[in-house]
N, C-alpha and C positions, 0 to 999 in steps of 0.2 A: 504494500500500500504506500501510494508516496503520501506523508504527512503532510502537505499542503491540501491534499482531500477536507482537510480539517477545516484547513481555514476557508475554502469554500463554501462549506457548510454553515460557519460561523457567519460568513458575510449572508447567508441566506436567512439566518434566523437573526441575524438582529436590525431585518426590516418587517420583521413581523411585530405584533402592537401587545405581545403579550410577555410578562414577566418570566416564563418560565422561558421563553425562549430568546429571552436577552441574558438573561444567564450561563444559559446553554453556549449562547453562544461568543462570552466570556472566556468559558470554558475551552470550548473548541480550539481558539484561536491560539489561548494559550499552551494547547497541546501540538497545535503545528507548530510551535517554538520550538518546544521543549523534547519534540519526537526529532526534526530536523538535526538541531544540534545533535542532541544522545547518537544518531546514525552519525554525523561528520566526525566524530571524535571516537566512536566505538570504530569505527569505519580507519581510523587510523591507530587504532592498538590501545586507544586507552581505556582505561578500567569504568566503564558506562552502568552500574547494575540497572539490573529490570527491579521496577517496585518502588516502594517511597524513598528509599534512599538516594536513589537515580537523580533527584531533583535537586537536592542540598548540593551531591557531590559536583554536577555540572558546572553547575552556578557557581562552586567554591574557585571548581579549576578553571574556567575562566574569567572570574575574578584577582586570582592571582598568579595568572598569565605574564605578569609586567609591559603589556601593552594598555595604553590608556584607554583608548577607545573601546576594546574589549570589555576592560572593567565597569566603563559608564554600561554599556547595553546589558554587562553581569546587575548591575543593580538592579539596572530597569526590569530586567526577566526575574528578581525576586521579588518586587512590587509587582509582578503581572501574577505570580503565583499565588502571591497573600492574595490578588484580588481572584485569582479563580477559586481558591479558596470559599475565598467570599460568598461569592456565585454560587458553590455546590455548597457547603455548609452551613452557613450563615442564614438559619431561616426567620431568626427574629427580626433580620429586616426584612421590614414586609415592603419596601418598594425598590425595585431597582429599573432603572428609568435607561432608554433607549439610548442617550445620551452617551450612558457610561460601554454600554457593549460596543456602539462607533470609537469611540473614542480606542478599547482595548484592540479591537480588531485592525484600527489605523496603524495603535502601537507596533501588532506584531508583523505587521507587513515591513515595517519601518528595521523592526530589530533583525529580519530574516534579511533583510537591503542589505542592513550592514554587517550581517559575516558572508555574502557574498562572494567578498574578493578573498575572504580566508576559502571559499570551497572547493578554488581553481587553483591545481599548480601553480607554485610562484614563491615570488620574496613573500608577499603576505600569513599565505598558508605556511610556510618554513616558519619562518618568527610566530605563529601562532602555535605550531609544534614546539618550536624548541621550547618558550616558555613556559606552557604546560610539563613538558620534560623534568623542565629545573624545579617546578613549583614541587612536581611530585617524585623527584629526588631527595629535593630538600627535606619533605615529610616524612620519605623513607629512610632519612639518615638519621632525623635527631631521636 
């Protein structure tokens, strides 16, 4: 399945006028992030688990990448997660407004833009490996 199916789907359900499915597709959108990445980085040997760990760990290792840019889009895919969160869990709020599903679904087209240039051989992809390399040397040494 290519994970962008996801975000598809999310752009279809969040022009519908109902709450469950501006959630949904919250959710969705944040799963084509999150499935995307997990494949480029499993996809290149690193340690990707299946399950809720998969999600902390990604985010960790490209957060402490040492490329900048990386790190900024690493936040933003933890505030997209607390918000799917949100989405699926969060049922004492009782309104979630179309607003916010355009808004996450812009997000994730935005954040898949930019690992782009890391998904194609290159200087990009090289420096996005090596980083990751050092982060998770380092962890294995101390």
């Amino acid at each position: 399945m290519d994970s962008r199916d996801f975000l598809r789907l999310a752009d279809e359900r969040k022009e519908r006028r109902d709450e469950a499915s501006h959630r949904s597709a919250v959710s969705r959108a944040y799963y084509a992030v999150h499935n995307d990445l997990a494949a480029l980085l499993s996809g290149w040997g690193f340690p990707v688990p299946l399950g809720p760990d998969a999600h902390e760990k990604l985010i960790v290792m490209l957060h402490n990448c040492g490329i900048a840019e990386v790190r900024t889009q690493a936040k933003l895919i933890r505030n997209f997660r607390h918000q799917r969160n949100n989405a699926d869990y969060l049922r004492q709020r009782t309104f979630f407004p179309q607003m916010e599903a355009n808004i996450w679904c812009q997000n994730a087209k935005e954040i898949l833009a930019a690992f782009q240039p890391y998904s194609i051989a290159g200087q990009d992809q090289e420096r996005l490996k090596a980083g990751i390399t050092d982060y998770l040397n380092k962890i294995t040494a101390s």
